[in-house]
N, C-alpha and C positions, 0 to 999 in steps of 0.2 A: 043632716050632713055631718058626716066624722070631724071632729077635729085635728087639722094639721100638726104631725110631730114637730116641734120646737127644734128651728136650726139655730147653730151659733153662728158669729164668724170671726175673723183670724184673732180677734182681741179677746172676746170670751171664752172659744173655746180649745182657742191653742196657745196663745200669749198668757194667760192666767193662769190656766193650769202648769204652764211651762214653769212661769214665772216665780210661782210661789214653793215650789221646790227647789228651783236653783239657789233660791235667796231665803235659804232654813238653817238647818243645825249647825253649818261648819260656818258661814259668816257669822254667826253670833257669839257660836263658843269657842271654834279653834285659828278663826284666819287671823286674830291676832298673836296668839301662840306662835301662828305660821310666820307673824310678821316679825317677832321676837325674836325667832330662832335664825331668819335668812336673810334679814335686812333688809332697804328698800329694792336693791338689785335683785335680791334672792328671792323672794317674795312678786315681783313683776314678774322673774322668768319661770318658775312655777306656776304663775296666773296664766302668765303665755302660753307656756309648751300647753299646759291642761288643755286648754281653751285650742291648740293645735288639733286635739282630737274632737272633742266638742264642734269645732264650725264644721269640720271635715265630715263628721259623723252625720251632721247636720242639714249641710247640704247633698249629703248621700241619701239620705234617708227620704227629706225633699223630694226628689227627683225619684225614687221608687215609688213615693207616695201619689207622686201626680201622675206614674201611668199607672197601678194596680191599683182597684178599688179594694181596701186592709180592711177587714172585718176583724169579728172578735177576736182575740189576741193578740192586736196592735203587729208590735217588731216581730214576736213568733210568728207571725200571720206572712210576714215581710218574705222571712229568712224560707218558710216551710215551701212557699210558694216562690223562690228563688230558688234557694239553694238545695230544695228537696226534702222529704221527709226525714230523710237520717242523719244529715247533718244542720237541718233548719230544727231539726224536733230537741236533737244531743244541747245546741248552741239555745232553744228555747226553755230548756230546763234550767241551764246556767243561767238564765236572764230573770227566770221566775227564783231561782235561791237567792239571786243577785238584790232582787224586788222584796222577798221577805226579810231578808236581812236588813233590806233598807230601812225597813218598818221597825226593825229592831235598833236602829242609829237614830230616826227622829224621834223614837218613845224615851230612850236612853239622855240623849240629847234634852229631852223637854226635863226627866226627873232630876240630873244635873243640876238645871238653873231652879229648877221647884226646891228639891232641897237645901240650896245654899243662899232662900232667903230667910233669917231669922225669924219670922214670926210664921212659915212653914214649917220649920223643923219644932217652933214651942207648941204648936197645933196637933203635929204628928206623934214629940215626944221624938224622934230622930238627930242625932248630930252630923249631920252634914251629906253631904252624898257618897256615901261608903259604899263599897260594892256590894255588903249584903244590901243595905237600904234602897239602893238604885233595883235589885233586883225585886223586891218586894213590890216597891213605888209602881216599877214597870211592870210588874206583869198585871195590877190593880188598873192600871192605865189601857193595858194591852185589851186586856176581860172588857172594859169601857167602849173602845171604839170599836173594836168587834162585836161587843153588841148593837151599836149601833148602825154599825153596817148591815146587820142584819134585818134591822128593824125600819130605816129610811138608808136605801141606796142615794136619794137625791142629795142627802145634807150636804154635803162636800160641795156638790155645787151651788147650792144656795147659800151656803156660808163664804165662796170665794174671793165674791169684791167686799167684803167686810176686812178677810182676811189680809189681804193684799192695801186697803188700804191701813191697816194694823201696822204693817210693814213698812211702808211710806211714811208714816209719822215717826215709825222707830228710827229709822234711818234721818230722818230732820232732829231729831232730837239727840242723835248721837254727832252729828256734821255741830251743830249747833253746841254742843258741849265742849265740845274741844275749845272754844276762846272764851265759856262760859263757867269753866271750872278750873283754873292754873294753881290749883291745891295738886287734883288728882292728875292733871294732865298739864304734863312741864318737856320743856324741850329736852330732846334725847344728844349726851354729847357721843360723837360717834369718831373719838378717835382710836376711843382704845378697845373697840368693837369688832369682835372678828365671827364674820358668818359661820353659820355650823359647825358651831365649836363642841355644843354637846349632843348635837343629831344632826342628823347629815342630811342631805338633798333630797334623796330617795323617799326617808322617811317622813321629810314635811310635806312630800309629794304624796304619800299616800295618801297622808291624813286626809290632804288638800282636795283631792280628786273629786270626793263623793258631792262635793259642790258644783261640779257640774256636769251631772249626768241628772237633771230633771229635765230636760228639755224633749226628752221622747214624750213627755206626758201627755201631750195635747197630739199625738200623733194616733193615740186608740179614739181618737174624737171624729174621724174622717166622717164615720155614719152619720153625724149630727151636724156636720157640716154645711154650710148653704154653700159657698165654693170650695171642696177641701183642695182641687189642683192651684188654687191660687192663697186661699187659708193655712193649710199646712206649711208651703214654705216660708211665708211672709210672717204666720205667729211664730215659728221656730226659730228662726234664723235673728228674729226683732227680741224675741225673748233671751236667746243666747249673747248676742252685742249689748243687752242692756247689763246683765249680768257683769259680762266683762270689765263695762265701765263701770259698775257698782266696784267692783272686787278691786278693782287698780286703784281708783280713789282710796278706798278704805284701807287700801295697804299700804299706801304710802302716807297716810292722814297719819295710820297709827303708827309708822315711823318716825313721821317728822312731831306730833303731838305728845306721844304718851309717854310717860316712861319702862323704857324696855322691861326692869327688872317687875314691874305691875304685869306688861305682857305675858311675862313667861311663867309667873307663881298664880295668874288668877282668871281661870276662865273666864269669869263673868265679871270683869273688868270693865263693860262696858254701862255694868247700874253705875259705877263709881263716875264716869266722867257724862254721862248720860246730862241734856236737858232735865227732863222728865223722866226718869229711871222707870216708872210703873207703865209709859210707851214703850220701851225695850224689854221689860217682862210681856206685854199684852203681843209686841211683832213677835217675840221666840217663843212663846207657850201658840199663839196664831200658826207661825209658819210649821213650826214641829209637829203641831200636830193635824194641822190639815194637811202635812205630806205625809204623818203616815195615814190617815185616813183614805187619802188617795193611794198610797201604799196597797192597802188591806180591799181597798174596790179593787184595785187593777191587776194587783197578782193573781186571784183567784180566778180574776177571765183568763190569764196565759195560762195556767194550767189546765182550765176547763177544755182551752181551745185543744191543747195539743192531747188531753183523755177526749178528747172528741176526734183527734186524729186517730184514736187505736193505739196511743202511742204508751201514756202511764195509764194506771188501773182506770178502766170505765166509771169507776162509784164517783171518781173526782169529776167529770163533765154531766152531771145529772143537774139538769137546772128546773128551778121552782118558781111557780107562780107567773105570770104573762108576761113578766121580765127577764125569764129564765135566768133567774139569781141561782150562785154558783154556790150555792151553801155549803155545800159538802167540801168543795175545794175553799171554801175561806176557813174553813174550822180545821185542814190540813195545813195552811197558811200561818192562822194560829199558834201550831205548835212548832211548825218550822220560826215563826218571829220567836216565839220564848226562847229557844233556845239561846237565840241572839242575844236577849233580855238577859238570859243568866249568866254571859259572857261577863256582862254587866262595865265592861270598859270600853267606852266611845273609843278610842284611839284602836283598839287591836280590831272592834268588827269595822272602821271605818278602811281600814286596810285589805279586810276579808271584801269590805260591797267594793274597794278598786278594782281586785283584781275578778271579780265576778264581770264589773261592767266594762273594764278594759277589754275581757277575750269576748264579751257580745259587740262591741264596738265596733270591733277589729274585723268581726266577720260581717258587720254591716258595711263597712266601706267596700270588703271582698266581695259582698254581693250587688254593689254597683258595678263593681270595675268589671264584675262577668257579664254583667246584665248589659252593661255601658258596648263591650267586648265583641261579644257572639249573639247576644238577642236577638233575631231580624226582628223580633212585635215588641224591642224595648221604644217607645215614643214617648217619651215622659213630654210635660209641660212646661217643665223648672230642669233646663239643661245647662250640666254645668260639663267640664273637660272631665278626663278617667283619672288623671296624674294626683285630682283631689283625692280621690278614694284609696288611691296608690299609697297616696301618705299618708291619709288615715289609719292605713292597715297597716304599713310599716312602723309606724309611730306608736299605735298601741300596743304591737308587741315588745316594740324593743324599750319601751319603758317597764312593761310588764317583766323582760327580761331581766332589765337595770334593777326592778324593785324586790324582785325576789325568783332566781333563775328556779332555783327547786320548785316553788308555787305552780310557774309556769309551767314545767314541765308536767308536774304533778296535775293541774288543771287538764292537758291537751291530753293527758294518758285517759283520766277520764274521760274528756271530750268522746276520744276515741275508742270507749269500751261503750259508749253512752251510743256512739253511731253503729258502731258494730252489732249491738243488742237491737236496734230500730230496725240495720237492715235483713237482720238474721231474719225479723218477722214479714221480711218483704213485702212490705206496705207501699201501695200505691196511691196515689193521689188522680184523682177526675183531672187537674189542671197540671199541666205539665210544668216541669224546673226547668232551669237553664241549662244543666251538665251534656244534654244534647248537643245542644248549640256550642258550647264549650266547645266537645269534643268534634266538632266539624271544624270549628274554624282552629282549631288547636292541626287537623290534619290537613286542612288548606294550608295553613301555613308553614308544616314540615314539607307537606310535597313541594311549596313554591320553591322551598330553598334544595329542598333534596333531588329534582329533575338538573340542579345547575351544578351539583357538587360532584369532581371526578372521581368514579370509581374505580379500583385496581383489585388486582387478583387476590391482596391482603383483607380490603374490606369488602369482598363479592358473598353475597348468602343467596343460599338460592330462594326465586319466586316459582313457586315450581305449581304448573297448569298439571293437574294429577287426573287422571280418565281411566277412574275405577273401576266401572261398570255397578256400582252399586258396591258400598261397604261391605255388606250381609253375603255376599260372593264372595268380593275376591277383600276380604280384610288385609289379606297380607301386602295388598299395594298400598295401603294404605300407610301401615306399622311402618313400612321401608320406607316414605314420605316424611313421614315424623322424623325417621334416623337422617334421613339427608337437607331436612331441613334445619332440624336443631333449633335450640334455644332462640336463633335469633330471624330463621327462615319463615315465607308464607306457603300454605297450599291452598291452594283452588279445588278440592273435587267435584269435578263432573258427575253425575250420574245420567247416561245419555240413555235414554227410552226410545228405542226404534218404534216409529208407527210407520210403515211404506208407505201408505195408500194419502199419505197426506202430502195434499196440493203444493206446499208449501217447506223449505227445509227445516226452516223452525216452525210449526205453527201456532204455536203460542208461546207466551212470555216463560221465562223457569220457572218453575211449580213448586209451590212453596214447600219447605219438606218438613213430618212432623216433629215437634219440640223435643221429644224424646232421642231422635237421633244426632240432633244439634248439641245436645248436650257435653259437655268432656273434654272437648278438643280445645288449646286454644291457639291460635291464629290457624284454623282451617274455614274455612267459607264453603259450606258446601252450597252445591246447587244440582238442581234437579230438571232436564230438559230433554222435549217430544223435537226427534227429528225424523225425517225420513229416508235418512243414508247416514250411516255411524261415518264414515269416512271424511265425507265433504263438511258433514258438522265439526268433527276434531280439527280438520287444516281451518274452519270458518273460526272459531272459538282460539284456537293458536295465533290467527292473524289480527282479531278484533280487541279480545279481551283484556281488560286491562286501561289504564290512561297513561298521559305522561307522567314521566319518574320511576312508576308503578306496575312496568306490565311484564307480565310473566318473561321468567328467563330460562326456563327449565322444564323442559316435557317429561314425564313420567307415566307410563303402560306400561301393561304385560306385551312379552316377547310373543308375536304372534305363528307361534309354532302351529296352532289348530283352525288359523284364519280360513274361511271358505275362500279367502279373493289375496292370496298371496302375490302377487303384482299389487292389485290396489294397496295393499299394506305396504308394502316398499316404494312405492310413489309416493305415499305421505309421509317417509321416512324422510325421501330426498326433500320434498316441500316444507318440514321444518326445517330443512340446512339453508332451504334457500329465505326461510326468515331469519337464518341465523341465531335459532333457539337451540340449546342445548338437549340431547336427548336421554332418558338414561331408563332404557327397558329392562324388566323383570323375568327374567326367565327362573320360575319360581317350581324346586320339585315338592309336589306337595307331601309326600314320603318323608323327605328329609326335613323341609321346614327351611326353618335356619339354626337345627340343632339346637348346639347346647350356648351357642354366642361364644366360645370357646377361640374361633381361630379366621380372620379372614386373611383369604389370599389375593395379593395385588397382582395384577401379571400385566408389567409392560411392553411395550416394543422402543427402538433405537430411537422412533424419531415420532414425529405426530402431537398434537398439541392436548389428545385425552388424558397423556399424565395431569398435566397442570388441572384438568377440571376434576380428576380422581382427588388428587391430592384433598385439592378445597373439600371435596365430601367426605372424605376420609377423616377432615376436622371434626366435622358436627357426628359422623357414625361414632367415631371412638368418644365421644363426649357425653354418648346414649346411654343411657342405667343398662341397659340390656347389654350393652355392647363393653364397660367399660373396663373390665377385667381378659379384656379376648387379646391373645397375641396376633400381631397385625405383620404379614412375609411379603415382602415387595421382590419378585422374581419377575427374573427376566430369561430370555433364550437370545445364544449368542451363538457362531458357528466358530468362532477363534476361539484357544484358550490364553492367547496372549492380550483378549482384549478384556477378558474376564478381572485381571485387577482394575485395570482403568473403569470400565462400567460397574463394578463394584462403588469403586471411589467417589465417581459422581452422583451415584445412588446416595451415598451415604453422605455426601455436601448434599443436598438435596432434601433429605429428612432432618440434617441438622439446622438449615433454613425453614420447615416447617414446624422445626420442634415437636418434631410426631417419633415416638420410639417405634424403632420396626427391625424387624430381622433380615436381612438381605439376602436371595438365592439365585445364585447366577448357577444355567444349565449351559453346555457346552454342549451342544446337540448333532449328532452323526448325521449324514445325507440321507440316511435311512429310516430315520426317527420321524414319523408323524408328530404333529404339534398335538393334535387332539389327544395320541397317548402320551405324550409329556404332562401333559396338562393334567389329564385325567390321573396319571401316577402318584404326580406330586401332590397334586389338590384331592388327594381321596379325602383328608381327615379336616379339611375346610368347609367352615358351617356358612362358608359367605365367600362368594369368586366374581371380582371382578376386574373385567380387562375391556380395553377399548373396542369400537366397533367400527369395522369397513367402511367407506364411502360407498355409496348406493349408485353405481352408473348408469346413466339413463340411458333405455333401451333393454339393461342386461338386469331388469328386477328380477326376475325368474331366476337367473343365474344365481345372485343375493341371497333371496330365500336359502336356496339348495345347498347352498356352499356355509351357509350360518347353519341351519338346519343337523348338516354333515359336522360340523366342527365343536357347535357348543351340545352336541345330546350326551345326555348321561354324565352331564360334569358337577349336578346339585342344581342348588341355589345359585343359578348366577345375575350379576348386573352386568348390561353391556352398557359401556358412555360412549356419547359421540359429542365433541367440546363443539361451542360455534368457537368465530373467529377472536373472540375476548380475549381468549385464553390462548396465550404463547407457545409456541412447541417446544417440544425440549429432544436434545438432541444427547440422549445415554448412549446409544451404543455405534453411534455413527462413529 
């Protein structure tokens, strides 16, 4: 019988590994520098606000953890499977430079206190920790545990409760120093003391940060888990609160204990007031380097995970031996830490791993609060409110902003050439993201509000129900859709497929249509549907389509000049007036086209409410690349010439309220004049004519037909409108 994989639980294998990275380089070497520079207040609310992101972060993370089962690359594992491969992959790369650079802060950190013990530097032959020597020292150190990562993946964990108890003893021995040494450690007078006098807030915050951002550690542990929904949050959250109190204690110890001006000239300040000074060597050489050791294991899986998404070069996710060690990705890890190493100054890379771990933070609280949001299958175990994550993610940007605005932006630019490069490769994932869900309930909840919000003829765009017949036909209803819909309008095309002989009006659902045709358009929907009468299916689809807030307002077809069933075509004329839908047919010469986009002619009448829905279109047509160089003539036919300036006038209040430029043509028309050859005269060199349309009286469709028929042939390209009752009449030449 196999033997059982070895589980932990919340103290070994989330608590300790949390632990012994939160309580490394920066409590040893700089949180007294930090206590130097900001005093006890200053120094508390730095512990504070950090620790703002950290619990928040914390209990985000929690709660992801206990409904996703997180495999190989821990937080990337989180975000990729949240927030999607392009921006979970962009935000997984920042976490993994975030993670080797860290490694470049605990090795640096360790040669620091290495070389500035005297009988180190008589060994080495070295004077002190200079930034060549740190860089030498480190990357000697670096070569060290990279080997030995390669050689025993386990040591890290078998060396951890040794390490941590390292730690516990250094910490007793420095609490214990302070009344045990009143040479080196004398009370601080603090009158004539003024907080960040020669570094500011920001900056001791930088420094400060990287202390606590170990507590994801124990979160790539889920797989070895024996409870991770109840382990994960209970070792995180217990590992972060203990921190806290370590770091509040010890900052105010070393306010009220030490002397400031030892604070601020002496890292390693604390052999001097130390118990046992060689317990405070054994915790900081222990914690340094077992977080980067844990460093140099756990980056190489984030990168492996995400070249195993497709995402950076394959050769980095090739894993070795039954453990599928990441060899390839720890020897790119490597040279990403060196570089770190040859930065060779704690203070400037501890700045670089803030704002690394700030913008991954930031998008882990974001992806609670969408998960939290829109999920229906988010059912975590460890449920806390959204307003946490809210603040997590507003907190770590605007501290990110406060600490260095250009960083920040310089960060997200990449972020976003990082996402742009992922999705260019349109890579998909087996398990879906949340941005679905997102965008449902992003559009539930504009429609709630936007069914209740009044609309006027200023902010009317049209949703316009388009009955094509099929793109590849008749394209040109389509082209004129796009112009009357504009930038901010929808269209619906139809493509209606007669079968007669079917039993049924629809007889099956709309039929999917190929991807290729989908492709180009944006906000068109097309669909594709078998009925067995074109007629009853348009007035069925006019009447139904659509929900509240949302349903079409604008019918659009060809003028049916070539109809077999001219009656049935003007009964459905009148049946969308009696849904009170807008109508606006194409009588389209395919000859002409629509020219050269050069000139359209408006042509009104005295009264009737189709100016007002022209106008609205005439916004978005003249707004058209095609369209927007065309001189646009609002004519009208009057039988006075006395009333020709008046109806002038009003035209032209009327454009001046639309802020549309137009040329104005009043015709004075003799008794003898046909409108048709008015019409036809004026609009010869009009690449676009449109004028309002009849009422359809019931009884007299036939009449309809014949008398449109008679009046609009041979005039071009025209559009005829018929307003519903929305839209207001206007009364020009009354």
């Amino acid at each position: 019988m196999a033997d059982k994989a070895k589980k932990f639980g919340a103290f070994a294998g989330v608590f300790t590994p949390s632990i012994l990275t939160i309580l490394g380089v920066i409590m040893y070497l700089r949180l007294g520098w930090v206590a130097g520079v900001a005093g006890i207040w200053g120094s508390v609310a730095i512990i504070l606000l950090a620790h703002v992101i950290s619990v928040t972060t914390g209990l985000s993370i929690s709660s992801i953890a206990t409904d996703k089962k997180i495999k190989a690359g821990g937080i990337y594992y989180i975000l990729s499977r949240s927030l999607g491969l392009p921006m979970g992959g962009s935000i997984g790369i920042t976490l993994f430079i975030g993670t080797a650079l860290s490694i470049s802060l605990y090795v640096v950190g360790f040669v620091e206190n290495f070389l500035d013990i005297p009988s180190m530097q008589h060994w080495l032959g070295m004077v002190g920790p200079t930034v060549q020597n740190t860089r030498i020292v480190g990357t000697a150190v670096l070569v060290l545990l990279a080997a030995i990562a390669l050689i025993s993946t386990n040591f890290a964990i078998k060396t951890q409760f040794l390490v941590l108890g390292a730690i516990v003893l250094s910490l007793v021995s420095v609490f214990v120093g302070f009344f045990l040494h009143p040479v080196a450690a004398s009370a601080v007078p603090v009158t004539h003391f003024t907080p960040f006098k020669d570094f500011s807030f920001t900056e001791a915050f930088a420094i400060f940060f990287p202390a606590v951002t170990g507590f994801t550690a124990g979160v790539a542990m889920s797989g070895d888990l024996k409870n991770p929904k109840k382990d994960i949050p209970s070792g995180t959250l217990f590992a972060i609160f203990t921190g806290l109190v370590i770091y509040l204690l010890l900052a105010v110890s070393f306010n009220l204990f030490v002397d400031r001006q030892l604070l601020l000239s002496n890292y390693n300040f604390l052999l001097s007031i130390a118990w046992f000074p060689f317990l405070v060597i054994a915790g900081i050489w222990g914690a340094t380097l077992s977080s980067a050791l844990g460093g140099i294991l756990g980056g190489p899986r984030i990168i492996q995970a995400i070249s195993k998404d497709h995402i950076t070069p394959k050769i980095l996710g090739i894993g070795h031996g039954k453990n599928n060690e990441p060899r390839n990705a720890l020897i790119f890890t490597f040279f990403l830490s060196e570089i770190g190493i040859l930065i060779g100054d704690l203070n400037v890379i501890a700045g670089l791993v803030t704002m690394f771990y700030l913008t991954a933070y930031g998008f882990i609280n974001l992806a609670f609060v969408l998960e939290k949001w829109a999920s229906t299958d988010f059912r975590p175990s460890f449920r806390i409110p959204a307003w946490v994550g809210v603040l997590g993610f507003i907190t770590s940007f605007m501290i990110m902003f406060k600490l260095d605005m250009a960083a920040m932006f310089g960060a997200l630019i990449i972020l976003g050439f990082v996402f742009y490069l992922i999705r260019k490769k349109q890579l998909h994932l087996a398990m879906d993201d949340i941005w679905p869900s997102v965008m449902a309930s992003l559009i539930r909840s504009v429609l709630t509000r936007f069914k209740n919000m009044h609309l006027t003829e200023a902010n009317w765009r049209a949703n316009i129900l388009l009955f094509s017949g099929g793109e590849s036909s008749r394209p040109h209803l389509v082209e004129f859709s796009k112009f009357i819909a504009g930038k901010q309008g929808l269209i619906s095309n139809f493509d209606l497929v007669l079968k007669p002989n079917a039993k049924r009006l629809f007889p099956s659902h709309h039929q999917a249509i190929p991807e290729e045709e989908m492709e180009g358009d944006e906000a068109i929907f097309k669909r594709r549907q078998v009925c067995n009468d074109i007629y009853d299916a348009m007035e069925s689809l006019s009447a139904t389509y659509g929900f509240s807030g949302m349903e079409p307002n604008t019918v659009v077809m060809g003028w049916g000049r070539h109809t077999k069933d001219p009656r049935r075509f003007a009964q459905m004329l009148r049946y969308f007036k009696d849904l009170n839908l807008n109508v606006v047919l194409l009588d389209y010469d395919k000859k002409r086209g629509f020219g050269n986009f050069r000139q359209i002619d408006v042509w009104l009448r005295g009264g009737s409410n189709n100016g007002s829905l022209i106008f609205s279109l005439m916004k978005s047509i003249h707004t058209a690349y095609a369209w927007h160089n065309a001189v646009i003539r609002i004519l009208l036919i009057t039988d006075s010439e006395h009333k020709k300036s008046i109806v002038n006038a009003r035209i032209k209040r009327l454009l001046t309220k639309h802020r549309m430029p137009a040329e104005v043509v009043i015709i004075v028309r003799n008794k003898s004049d046909h409108v048709h050859d008015i019409i036809k005269m004026q609009s010869a060199n009009a690449d676009l004519i449109i004028m309002g349309m009849a009422e359809v009286q019931h009884g007299k469709e036939d009449d309809f037909i014949e008398r449109a028929d008679s009046l609009y042939n041979d005039l071009g390209t025209l559009a005829l409108v018929k307003a519903s009752s929305f839209f207001r009449e206007l009364h020009i030449g009354d």
